[in-house]
Each structure stands twice: as C-alpha cells, then as structure tokens.
LUMVODREN-90061 format. One record per residue (C-alpha): residue number from 1; chain; x, y, z. Coordinates in steps of 0.5 Angstrom, whole numbers, plus 2048, in hexadecimal, padded with zeros to 3 digits. Layout:
BEGIN
@n: NUM chain: A x: X y: Y z: Z
...
END
This chain:
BEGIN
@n: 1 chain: A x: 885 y: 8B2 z: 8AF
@n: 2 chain: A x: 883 y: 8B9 z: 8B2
@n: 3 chain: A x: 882 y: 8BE z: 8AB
@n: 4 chain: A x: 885 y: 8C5 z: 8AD
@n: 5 chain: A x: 881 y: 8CA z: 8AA
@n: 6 chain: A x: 886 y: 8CF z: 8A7
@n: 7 chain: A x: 884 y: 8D7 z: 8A9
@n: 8 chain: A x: 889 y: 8DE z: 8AA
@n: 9 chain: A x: 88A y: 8DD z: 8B1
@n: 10 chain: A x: 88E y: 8D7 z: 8B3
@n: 11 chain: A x: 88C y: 8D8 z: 8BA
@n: 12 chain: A x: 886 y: 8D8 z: 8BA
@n: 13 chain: A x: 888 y: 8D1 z: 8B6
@n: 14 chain: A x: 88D y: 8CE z: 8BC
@n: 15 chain: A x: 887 y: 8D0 z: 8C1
@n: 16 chain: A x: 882 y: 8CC z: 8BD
@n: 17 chain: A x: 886 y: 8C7 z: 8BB
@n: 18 chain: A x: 88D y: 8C5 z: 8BD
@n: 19 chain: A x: 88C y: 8C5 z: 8C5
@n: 20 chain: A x: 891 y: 8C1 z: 8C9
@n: 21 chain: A x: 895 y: 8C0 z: 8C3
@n: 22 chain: A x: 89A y: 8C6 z: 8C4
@n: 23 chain: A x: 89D y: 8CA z: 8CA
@n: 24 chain: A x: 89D y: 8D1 z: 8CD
@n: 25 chain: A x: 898 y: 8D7 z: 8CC
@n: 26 chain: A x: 894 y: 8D8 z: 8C5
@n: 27 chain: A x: 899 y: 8DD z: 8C1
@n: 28 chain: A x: 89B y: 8DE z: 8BA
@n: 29 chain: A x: 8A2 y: 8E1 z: 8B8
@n: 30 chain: A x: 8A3 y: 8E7 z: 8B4
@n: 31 chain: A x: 8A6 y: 8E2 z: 8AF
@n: 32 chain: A x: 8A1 y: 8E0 z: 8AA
@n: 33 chain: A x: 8A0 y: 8DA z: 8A7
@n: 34 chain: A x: 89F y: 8D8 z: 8A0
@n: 35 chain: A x: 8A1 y: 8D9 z: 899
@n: 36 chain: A x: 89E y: 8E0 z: 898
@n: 37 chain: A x: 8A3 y: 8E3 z: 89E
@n: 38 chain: A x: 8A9 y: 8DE z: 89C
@n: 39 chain: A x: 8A8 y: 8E1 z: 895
@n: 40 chain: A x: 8A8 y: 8E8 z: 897
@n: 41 chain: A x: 8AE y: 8E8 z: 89C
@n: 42 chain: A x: 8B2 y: 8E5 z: 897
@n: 43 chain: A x: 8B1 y: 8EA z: 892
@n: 44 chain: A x: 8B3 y: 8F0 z: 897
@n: 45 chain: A x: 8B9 y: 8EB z: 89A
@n: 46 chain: A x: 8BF y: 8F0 z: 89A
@n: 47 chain: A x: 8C6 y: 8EC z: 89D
@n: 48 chain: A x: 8CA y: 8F3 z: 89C
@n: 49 chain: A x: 8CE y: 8F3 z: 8A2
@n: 50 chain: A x: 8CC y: 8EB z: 8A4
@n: 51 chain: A x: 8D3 y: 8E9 z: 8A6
@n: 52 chain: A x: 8D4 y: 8EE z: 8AB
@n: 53 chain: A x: 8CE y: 8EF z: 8AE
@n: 54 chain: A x: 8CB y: 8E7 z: 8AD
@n: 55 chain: A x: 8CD y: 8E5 z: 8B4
@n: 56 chain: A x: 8C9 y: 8EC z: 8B8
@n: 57 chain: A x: 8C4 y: 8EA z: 8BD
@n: 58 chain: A x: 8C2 y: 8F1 z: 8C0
@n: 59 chain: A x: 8BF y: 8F7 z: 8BE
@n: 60 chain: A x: 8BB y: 8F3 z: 8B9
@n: 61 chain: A x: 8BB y: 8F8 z: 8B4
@n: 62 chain: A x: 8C3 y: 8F7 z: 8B3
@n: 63 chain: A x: 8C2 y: 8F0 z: 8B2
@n: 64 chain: A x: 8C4 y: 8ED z: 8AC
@n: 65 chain: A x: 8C1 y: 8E6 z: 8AA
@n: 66 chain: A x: 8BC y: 8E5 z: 8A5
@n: 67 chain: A x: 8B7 y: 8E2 z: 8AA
@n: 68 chain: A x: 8B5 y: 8DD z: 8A4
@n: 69 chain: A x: 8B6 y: 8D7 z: 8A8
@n: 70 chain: A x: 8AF y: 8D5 z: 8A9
@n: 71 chain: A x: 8AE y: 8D5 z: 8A3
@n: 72 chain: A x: 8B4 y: 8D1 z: 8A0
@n: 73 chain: A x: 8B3 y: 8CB z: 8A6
@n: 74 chain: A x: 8AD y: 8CA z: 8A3
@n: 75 chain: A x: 8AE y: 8CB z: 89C
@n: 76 chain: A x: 8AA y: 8D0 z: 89A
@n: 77 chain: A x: 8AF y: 8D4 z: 898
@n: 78 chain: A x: 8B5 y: 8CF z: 895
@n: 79 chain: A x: 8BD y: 8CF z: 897
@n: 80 chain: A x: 8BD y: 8D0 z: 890
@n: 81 chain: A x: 8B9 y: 8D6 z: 88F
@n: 82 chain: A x: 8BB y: 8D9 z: 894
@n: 83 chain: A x: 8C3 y: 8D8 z: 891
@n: 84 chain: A x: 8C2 y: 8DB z: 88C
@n: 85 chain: A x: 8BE y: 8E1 z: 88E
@n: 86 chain: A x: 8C4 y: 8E4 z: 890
@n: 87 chain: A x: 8C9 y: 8E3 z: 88A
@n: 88 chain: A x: 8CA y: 8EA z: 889
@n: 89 chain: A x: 8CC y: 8EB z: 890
@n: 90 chain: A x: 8D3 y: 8EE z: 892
@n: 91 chain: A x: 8D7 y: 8E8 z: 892
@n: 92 chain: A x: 8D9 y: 8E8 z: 89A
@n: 93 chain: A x: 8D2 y: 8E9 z: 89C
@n: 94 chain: A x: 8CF y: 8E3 z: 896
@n: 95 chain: A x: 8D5 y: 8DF z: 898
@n: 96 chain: A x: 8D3 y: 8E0 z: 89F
@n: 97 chain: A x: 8CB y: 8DE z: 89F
@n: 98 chain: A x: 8CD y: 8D9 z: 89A
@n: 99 chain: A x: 8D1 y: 8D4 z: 89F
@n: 100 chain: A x: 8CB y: 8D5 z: 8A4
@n: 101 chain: A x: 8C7 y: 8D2 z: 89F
@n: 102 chain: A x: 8CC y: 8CC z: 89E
@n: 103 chain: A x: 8CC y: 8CB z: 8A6
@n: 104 chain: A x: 8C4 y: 8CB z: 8A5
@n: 105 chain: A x: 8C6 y: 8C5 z: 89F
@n: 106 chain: A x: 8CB y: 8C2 z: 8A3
@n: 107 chain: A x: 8C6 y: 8C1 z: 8A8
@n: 108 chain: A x: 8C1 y: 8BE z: 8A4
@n: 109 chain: A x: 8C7 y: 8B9 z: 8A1
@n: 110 chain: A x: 8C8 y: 8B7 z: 8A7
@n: 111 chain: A x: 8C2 y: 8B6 z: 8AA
@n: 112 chain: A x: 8C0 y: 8B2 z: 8A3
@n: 113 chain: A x: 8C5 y: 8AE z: 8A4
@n: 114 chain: A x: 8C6 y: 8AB z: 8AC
@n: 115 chain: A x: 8BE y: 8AD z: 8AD
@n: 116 chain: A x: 8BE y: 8AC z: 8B5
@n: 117 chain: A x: 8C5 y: 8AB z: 8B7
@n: 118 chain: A x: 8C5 y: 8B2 z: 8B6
@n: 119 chain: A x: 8C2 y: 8B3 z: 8BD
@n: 120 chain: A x: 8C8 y: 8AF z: 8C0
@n: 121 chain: A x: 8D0 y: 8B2 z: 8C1
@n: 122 chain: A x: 8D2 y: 8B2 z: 8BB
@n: 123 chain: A x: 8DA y: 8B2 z: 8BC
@n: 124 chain: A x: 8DA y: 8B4 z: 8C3
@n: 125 chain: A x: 8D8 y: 8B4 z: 8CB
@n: 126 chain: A x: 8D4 y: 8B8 z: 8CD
@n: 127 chain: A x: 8CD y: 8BA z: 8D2
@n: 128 chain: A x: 8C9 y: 8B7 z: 8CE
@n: 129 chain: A x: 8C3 y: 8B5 z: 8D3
@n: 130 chain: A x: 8C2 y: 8B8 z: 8DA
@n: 131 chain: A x: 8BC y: 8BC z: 8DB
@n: 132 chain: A x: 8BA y: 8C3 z: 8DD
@n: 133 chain: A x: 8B9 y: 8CA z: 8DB
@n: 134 chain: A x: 8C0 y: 8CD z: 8D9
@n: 135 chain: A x: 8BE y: 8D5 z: 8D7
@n: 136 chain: A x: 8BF y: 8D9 z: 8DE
@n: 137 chain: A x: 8BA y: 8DF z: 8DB
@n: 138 chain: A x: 8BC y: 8E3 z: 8E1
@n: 139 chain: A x: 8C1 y: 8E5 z: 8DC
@n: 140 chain: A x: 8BF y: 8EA z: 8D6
@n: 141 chain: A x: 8C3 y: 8E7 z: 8D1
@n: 142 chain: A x: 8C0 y: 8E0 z: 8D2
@n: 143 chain: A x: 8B8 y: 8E3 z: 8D4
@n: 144 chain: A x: 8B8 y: 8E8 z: 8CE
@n: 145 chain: A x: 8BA y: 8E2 z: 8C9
@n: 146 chain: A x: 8B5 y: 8DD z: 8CC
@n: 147 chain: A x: 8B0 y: 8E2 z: 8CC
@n: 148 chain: A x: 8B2 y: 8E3 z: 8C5
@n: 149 chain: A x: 8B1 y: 8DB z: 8C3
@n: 150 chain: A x: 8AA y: 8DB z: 8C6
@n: 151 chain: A x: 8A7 y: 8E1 z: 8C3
@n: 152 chain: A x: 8AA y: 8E1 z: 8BD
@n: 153 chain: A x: 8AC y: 8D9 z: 8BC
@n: 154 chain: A x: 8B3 y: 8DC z: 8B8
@n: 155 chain: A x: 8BA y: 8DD z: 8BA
@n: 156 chain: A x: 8C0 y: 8E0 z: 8B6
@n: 157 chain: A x: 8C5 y: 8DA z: 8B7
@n: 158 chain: A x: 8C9 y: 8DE z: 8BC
@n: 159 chain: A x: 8C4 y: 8DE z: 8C1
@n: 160 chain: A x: 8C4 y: 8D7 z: 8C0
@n: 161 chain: A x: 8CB y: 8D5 z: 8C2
@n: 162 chain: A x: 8C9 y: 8DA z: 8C8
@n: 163 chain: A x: 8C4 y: 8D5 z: 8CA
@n: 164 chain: A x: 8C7 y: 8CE z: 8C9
@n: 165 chain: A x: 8CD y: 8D0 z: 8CC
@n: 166 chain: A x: 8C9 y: 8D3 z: 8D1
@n: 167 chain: A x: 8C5 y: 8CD z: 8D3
@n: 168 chain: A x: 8CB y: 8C7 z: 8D2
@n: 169 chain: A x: 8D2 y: 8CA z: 8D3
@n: 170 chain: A x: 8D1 y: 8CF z: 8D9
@n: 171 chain: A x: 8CA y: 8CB z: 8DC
@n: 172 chain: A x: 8CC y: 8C5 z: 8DA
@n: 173 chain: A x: 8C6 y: 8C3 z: 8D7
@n: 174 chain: A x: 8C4 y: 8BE z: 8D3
@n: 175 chain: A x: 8C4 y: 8C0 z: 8CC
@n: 176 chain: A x: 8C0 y: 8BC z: 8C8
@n: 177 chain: A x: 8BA y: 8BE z: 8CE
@n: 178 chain: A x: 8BD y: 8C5 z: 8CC
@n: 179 chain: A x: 8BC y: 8C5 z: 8C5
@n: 180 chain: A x: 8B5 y: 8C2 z: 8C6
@n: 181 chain: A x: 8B3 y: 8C7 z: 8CA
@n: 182 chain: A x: 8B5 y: 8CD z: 8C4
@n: 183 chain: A x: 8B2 y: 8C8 z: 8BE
@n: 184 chain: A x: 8AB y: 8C9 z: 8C1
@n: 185 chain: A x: 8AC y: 8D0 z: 8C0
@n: 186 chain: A x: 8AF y: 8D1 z: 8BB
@n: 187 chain: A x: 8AB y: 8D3 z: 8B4
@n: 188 chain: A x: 8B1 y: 8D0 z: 8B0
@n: 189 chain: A x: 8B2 y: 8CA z: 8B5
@n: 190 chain: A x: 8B6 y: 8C4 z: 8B0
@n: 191 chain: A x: 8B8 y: 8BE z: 8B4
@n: 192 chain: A x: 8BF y: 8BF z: 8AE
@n: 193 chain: A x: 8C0 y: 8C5 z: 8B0
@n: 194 chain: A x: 8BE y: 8C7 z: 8B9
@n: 195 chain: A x: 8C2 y: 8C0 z: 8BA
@n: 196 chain: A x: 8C8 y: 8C1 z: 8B6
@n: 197 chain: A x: 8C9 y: 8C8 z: 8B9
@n: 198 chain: A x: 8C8 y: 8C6 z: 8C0
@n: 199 chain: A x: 8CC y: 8C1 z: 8BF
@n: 200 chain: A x: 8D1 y: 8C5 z: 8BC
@n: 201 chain: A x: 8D2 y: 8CA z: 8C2
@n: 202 chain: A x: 8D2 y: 8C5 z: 8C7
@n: 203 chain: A x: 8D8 y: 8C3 z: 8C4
@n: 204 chain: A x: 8D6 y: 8BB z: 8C2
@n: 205 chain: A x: 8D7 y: 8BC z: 8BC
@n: 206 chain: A x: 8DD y: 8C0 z: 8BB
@n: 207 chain: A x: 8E0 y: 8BE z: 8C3
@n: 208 chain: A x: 8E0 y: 8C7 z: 8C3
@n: 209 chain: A x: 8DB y: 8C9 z: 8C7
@n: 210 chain: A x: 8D8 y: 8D1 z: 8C4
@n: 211 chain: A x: 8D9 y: 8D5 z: 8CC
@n: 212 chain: A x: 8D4 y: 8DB z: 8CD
@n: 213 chain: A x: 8D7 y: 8E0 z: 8D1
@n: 214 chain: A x: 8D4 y: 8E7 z: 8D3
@n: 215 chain: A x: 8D9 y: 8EA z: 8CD
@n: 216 chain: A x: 8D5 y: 8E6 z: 8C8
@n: 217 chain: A x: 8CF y: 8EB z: 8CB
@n: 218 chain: A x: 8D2 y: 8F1 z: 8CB
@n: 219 chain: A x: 8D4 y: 8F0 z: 8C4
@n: 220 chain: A x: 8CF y: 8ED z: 8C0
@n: 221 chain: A x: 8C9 y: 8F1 z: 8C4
@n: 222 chain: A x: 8CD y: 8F7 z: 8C8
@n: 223 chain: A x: 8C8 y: 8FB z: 8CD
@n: 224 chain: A x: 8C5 y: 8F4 z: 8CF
@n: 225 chain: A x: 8CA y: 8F3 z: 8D5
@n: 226 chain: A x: 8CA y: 8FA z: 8D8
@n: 227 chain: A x: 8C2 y: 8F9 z: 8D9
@n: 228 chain: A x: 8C3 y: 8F2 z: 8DD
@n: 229 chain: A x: 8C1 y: 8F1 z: 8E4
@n: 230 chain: A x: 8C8 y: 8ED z: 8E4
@n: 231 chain: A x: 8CC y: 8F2 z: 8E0
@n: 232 chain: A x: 8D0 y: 8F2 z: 8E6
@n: 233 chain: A x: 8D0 y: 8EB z: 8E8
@n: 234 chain: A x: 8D0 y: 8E7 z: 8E2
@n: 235 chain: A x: 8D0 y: 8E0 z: 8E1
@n: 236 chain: A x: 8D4 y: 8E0 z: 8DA
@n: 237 chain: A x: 8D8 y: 8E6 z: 8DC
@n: 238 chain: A x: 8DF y: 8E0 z: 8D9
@n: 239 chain: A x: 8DE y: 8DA z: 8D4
@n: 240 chain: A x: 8DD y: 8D4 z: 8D7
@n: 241 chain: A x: 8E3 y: 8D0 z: 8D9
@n: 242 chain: A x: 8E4 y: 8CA z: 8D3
@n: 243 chain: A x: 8E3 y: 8C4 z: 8D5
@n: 244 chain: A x: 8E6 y: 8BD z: 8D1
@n: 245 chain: A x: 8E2 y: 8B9 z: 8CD
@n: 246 chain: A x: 8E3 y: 8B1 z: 8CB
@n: 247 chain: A x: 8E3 y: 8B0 z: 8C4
@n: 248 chain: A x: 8DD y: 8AB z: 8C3
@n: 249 chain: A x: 8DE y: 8A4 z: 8BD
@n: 250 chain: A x: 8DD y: 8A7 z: 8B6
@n: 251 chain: A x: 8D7 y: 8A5 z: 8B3
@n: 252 chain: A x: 8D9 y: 8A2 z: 8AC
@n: 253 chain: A x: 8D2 y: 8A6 z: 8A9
@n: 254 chain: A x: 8D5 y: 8AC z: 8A9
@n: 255 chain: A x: 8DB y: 8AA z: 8A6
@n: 256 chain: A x: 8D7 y: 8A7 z: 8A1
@n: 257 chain: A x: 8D0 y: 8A6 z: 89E
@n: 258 chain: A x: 8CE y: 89F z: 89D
@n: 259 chain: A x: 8C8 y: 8A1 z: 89A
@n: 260 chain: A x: 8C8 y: 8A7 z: 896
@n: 261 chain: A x: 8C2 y: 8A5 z: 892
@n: 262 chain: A x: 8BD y: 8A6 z: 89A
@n: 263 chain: A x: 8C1 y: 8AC z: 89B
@n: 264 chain: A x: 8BF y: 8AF z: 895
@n: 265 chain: A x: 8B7 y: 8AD z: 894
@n: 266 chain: A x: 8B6 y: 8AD z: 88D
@n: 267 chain: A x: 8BA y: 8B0 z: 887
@n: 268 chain: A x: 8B3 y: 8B1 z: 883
@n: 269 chain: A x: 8AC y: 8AF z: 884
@n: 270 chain: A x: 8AA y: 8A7 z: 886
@n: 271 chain: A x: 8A3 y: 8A7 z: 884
@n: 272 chain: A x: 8A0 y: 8A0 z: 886
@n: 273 chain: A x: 898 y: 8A2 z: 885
@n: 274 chain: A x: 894 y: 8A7 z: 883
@n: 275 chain: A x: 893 y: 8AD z: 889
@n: 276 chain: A x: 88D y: 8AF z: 88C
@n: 277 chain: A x: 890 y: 8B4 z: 890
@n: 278 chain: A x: 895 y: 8B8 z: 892
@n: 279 chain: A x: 899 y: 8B7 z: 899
@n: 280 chain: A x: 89D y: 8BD z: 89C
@n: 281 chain: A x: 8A1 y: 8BC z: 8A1
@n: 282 chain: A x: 8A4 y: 8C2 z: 8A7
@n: 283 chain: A x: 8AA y: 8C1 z: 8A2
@n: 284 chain: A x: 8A8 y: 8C4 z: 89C
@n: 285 chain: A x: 8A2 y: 8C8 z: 89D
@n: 286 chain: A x: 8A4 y: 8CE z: 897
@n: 287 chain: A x: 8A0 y: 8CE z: 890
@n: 288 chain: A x: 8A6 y: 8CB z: 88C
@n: 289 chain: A x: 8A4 y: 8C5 z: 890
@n: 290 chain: A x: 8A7 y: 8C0 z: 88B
@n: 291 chain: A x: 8A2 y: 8BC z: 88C
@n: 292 chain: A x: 89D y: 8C1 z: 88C
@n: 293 chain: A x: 8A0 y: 8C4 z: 885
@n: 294 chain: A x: 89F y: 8BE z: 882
@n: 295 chain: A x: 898 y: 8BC z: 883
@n: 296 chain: A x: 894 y: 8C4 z: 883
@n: 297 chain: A x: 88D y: 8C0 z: 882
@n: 298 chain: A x: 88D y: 8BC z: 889
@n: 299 chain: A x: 88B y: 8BE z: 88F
@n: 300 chain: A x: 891 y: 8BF z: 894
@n: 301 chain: A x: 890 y: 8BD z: 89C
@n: 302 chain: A x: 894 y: 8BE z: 8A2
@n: 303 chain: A x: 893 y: 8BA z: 8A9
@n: 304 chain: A x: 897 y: 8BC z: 8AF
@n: 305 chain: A x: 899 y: 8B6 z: 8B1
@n: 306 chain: A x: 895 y: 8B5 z: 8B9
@n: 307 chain: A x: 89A y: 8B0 z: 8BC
@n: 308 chain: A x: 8A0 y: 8B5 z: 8BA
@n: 309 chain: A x: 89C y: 8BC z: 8BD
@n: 310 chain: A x: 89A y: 8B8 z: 8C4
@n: 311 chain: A x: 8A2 y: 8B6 z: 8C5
@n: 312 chain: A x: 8A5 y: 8BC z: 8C2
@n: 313 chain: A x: 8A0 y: 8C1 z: 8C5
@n: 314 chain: A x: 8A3 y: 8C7 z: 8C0
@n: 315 chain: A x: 8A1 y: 8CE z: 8C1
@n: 316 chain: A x: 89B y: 8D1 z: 8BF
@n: 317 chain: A x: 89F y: 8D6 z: 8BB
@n: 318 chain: A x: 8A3 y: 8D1 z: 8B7
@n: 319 chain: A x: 89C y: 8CD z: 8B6
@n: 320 chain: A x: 899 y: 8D4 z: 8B4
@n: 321 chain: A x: 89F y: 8D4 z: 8AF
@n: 322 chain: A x: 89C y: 8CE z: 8AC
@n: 323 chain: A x: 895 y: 8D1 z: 8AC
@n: 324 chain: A x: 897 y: 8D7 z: 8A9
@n: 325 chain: A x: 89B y: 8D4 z: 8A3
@n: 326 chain: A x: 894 y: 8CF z: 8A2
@n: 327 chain: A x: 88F y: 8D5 z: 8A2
@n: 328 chain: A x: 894 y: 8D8 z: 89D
@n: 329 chain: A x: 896 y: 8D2 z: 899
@n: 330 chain: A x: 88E y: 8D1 z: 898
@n: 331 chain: A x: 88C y: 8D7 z: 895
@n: 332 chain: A x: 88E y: 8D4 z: 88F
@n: 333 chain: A x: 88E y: 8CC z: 88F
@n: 334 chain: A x: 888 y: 8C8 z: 891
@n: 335 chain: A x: 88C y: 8C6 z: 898
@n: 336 chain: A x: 888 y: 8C2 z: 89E
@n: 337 chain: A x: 88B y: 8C2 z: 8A5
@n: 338 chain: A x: 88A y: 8BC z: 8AB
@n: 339 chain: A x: 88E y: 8BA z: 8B1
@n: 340 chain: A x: 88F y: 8B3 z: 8B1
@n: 341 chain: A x: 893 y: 8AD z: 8AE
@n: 342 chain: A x: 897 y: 8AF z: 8A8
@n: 343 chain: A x: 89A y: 8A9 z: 8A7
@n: 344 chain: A x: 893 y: 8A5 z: 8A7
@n: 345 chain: A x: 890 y: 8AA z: 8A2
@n: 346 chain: A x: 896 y: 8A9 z: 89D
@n: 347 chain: A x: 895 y: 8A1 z: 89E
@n: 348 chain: A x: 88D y: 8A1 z: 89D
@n: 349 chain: A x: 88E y: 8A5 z: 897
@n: 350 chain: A x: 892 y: 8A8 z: 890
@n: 351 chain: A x: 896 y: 8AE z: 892
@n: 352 chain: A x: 89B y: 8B1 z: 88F
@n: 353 chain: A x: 8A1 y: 8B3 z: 893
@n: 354 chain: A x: 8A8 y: 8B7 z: 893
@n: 355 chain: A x: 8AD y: 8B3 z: 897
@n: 356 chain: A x: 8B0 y: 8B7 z: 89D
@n: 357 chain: A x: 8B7 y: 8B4 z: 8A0
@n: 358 chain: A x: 8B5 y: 8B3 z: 8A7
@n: 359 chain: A x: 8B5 y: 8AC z: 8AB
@n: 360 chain: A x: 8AC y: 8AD z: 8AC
@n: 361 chain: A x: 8AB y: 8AD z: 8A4
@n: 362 chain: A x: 8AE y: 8A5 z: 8A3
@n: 363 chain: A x: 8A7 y: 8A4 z: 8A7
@n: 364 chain: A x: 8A3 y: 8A6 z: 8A0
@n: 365 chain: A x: 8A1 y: 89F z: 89D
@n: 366 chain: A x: 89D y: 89E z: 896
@n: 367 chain: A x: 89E y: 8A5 z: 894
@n: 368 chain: A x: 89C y: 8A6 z: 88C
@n: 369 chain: A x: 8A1 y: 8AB z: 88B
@n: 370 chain: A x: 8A7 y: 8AE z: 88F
@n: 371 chain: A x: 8AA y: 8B3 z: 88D
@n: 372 chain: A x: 8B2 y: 8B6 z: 88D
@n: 373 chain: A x: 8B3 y: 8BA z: 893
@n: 374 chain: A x: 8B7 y: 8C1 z: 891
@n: 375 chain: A x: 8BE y: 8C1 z: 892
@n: 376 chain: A x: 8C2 y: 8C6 z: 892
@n: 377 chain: A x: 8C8 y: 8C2 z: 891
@n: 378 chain: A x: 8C7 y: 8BA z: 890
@n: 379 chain: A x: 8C9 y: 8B7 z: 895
@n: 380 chain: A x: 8CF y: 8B3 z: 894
@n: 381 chain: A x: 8D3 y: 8AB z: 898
@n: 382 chain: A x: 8D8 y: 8AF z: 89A
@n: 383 chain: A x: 8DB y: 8B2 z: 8A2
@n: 384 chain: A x: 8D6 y: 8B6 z: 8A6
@n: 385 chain: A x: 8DA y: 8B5 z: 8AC
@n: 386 chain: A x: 8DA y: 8BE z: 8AB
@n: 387 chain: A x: 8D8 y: 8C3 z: 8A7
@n: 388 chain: A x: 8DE y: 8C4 z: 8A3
@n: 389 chain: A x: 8DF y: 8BD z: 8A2
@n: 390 chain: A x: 8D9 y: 8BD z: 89F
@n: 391 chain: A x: 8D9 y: 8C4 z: 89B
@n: 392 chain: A x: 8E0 y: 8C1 z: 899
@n: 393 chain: A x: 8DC y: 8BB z: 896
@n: 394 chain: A x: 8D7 y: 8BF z: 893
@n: 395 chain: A x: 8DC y: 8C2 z: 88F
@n: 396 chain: A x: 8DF y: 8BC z: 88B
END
C-alpha cells in the first residue's frame, strides 16, 4: 500500500500521489470538507423560508437549500442530527426539510435492501443503456448547470431533474451512463441516492417521466433565458411529448424483505476479537464514527480503495473533499491514510468497523468488530415499491 502523507493542500496531495486514479483538471470545491466545516454549517442552518425557496436554481444568493448534502452522504453529519437541528423551525419549512431527509432514508433502505438491482428498471421501461453525451451546452441553462457541477461538485435537486431529463428524455440517452457521468462529480455522490433520482425522472420507477421545458427555466432562474444565444430558438421551448412506458414483472424484494436482519447490519456491536485498529469507510467518515467513539485509544486508518478509483475515475474535487475531511479529522485522532486494498487489510489484521448498508461492505471478512450503522429510521420488511409506501410502513 502507498501511505499518503496528509498536508493542508490536497492538490498538492492528488498530484503526488493520486495520478491516473480521478479524472479532469486539479481543482477544489468551495464546499470544504470535514467535521470542522460541517460542524459550522449546521450551527448557522436557517430553513426560514425553506419550502418555497428549496427548489431555486439562479441567482445562487435566492437559494434555499441547506447545502449540507456532502456531509450527510458520508455521515459526517447524521440524518439524525441534522433532524433534529431544525425542531424550532416554522412548521412548513421543518416539515418541508424534514421529508427531504426521509428521501435521503428512503434511499438508503432501499439500496440496503436490493443492493445492485438498483441499477435495473425498477417498475418500468425505460433508456437504460445507449451512449453518448446528452447535455447540448450551446444552451445556457444546461451549460451554466454543468459548469456548476464540475467546478463545485453540487446541485440543488432542481438543476438535477433538469440534467437527467436533459440527457434521457429529450436526447434519448442512456440514464444509468448519465448518472454515472454526475456520480463522478459529485461531492455528495451515493449510488442510493443519484440512481434513485435518475430513475425517478425518467420515468422507471413511477412510469412518469419529470418533462423539462424552458418554463421550468424562467421560473426557478429567471433572467437565464434572456441571455442564451438560442433565446429565440429554443430547443425546450414546450415539454417533451409523453411517450408510453411497459410495466416491468414485479419484483417480490420490494414488496417484502426476506431478510431484515442483512438490510439492517447490526442492532448492536458483534465483537469476535480484540481490534487493532479502526477502519473508516467513505461512508462514515465524521468523528461520532461508532467505531471510531468507542475505541478513542486505537489508531484509525482510511485506504482509498485503488481498484475502485481506477474504474470510477472520480473528480479531483469530490477526492479533494475527502482529503480535506482526512486532514481535518487528523488534527485530532491519530489517523493514517493509504491507496491500496481495504478489503486485505481488514483481513490480515483486527480492526473495528461501522457497518455501512451498501452491497461493497459484504466484501469485509474477519472483522474484530462491526459496529451499528445510524439510521434515521430502522429499516423495516415492508413495501418500498415508493416512497409513500414506505413512509406508510414507517409509521406503523
């Protein structure tokens, strides 16, 4: 394994030690990372206003979202916490910023419970697989978008839909190429998440696809269109015709989990020996770590996984992100950092773990330790064919 020598400049970090293993130019986001960063956007989160002004897109100063999503996809801050930062907030607004953290649970449940098949069709056809690029950046809404992606690595959820609907219903793309295009730039990028969206505005999971038309433009970023060279001869002047869609065979799993106890991970600490060291994983890297807060004497190690950059080819920021959060988190534990085989060094030595409720962490063996993952809500054996469906669960 290659040590990576931690320092402030996480370019100078990628340059040394990261050639070949993310894609686009050297570059950091204004989206800092780490628990230091997290920790002081929480404690001046303000949602008044949240409900109506979430879905804005330009200017960026009218925006509504919190911006906390890089640091809740990898648990720096939980959804718990970030729950219950906004108790005290008017009723609309928490009730409002609340639901958008049940999407990101909902997410989560259903990735955990049917792992890869996520990456299929879920309830019906749709484009699925024909390549090629579907943003036309000669239009401003798109180019100004994309370009927000690759210098920042973050979207409101809005600009999203825009860019999926883009790609796959009017250009007739592939989605799963088009979300794996926007996972590697994204800071907040989780295979839960980017593929549940993409597949909910094409239309495969709900058999609707969401429609982007230039009125969707003038109202979520008004003044864009009166400065775009095709102004006159817009491409999304109308929404895209409708087009039918085949329902696909049901697939029982979301009906029914046959196996709870898999989805779930552990309800409390399996311990088997004594650990060595503690092994964070991208989706727990805050300092309330379970693993990491209940072992404060043993040194902690992260190891970006080599085989996994090489195919992904993540962008420089979303890695710079990482770094960032390394540097910060190091500050105050002893913390060693390496590219090379996380899967090896768990089996050759103790280490303790908190579970995370993806299909790659069954690819642990011999863990001393396996900590429970934080939950919003536990997971339960009942329907997640849709969101309210399992909201309706939940509530049981």
């Amino acid at each position: 394994m290659l040590e990576v020598v931690l320092n402030k400049d996480p370019l100078t970090i990628m340059e040394r030690d990261f050639q070949g293993l993310y894609s686009g130019k050297v570059g950091v986001s204004t989206i800092r990372g780490g628990q230091t960063a997290a920790d002081r956007a929480l404690s001046t989160l303000d949602i008044t206003g949240y409900a109506s002004s979430r879905s804005q897109v330009y200017p960026r100063n009218k925006r509504g979202a919190s911006v906390l999503s890089p640091y809740i996809r990898h648990n720096i801050l939980t959804l718990g916490e970030v729950y219950e930062a906004v108790r005290d907030a008017e009723f609309k607004d928490r009730e409002k910023f609340r639901d958008e953290l049940y999407w990101q649970e909902y997410a989560r449940h259903l990735y955990a419970r049917i792992g890869v098949k996520l990456f299929e069709n879920l309830r019906f056809s749709a484009n699925s697989f024909s390549k090629g690029d579907g943003w036309n950046r000669d239009m401003l809404c798109i180019d100004e978008v994309v370009s927000e992606l690759e210098t920042e690595g973050w979207l409101v959820n809005q600009s999203r839909m825009w860019l999926a609907s883009h790609w796959t219903v009017r250009n007739e793309r592939g989605w799963l190429h088009g979300q794996e295009r926007m996972h590697r730039e994204l800071l907040d990028g989780s295979r839960a998440a980017n593929l549940l969206g993409w597949q909910w505005t094409v239309g495969s999971g709900t058999g609707k696809p969401y429609g982007f038309a230039r009125w969707q433009v003038e109202k979520r970023a008004p003044g864009l269109c009166a400065r775009c060279t095709l102004r006159s001869n817009c491409p999304i002047q109308e929404f895209p015709d409708e087009f039918p869609m085949r329902q696909l065979e049901s697939d029982p799993i979301l009906d029914h989990d046959p196996d709870l106890t898999r989805t779930t991970g552990p309800l409390r600490v399996e311990k088997s020996a004594e650990a060595e060291f503690v092994l964070l994983t991208i989706d727990s890297l805050g300092d309330n770590d379970p693993a990491m807060a209940a072992n404060p004497h043993l040194p902690v190690i992260f190891i970006f996984n080599r085989k996994a950059l090489v195919k992904m080819q993540l962008s420089s920021r979303r890695i710079a992100f990482y770094l960032q959060a390394l540097v910060d988190l190091g500050s105050r534990r002893q913390l060693n950092v390496f590219i090379g085989e996380p899967y090896r060094f768990a089996r050759d030595h103790r280490v303790a773990v908190t579970h995370a409720p993806v299909p790659s962490f069954n690819k642990f063996a011999n863990l001393a330790e396996i900590h429970p993952y934080q939950w919003l809500r536990r997971p339960h054996s009942g329907s997640i064919r849709s969101f309210s469906s399992w909201r309706r669960q939940l509530a049981k």
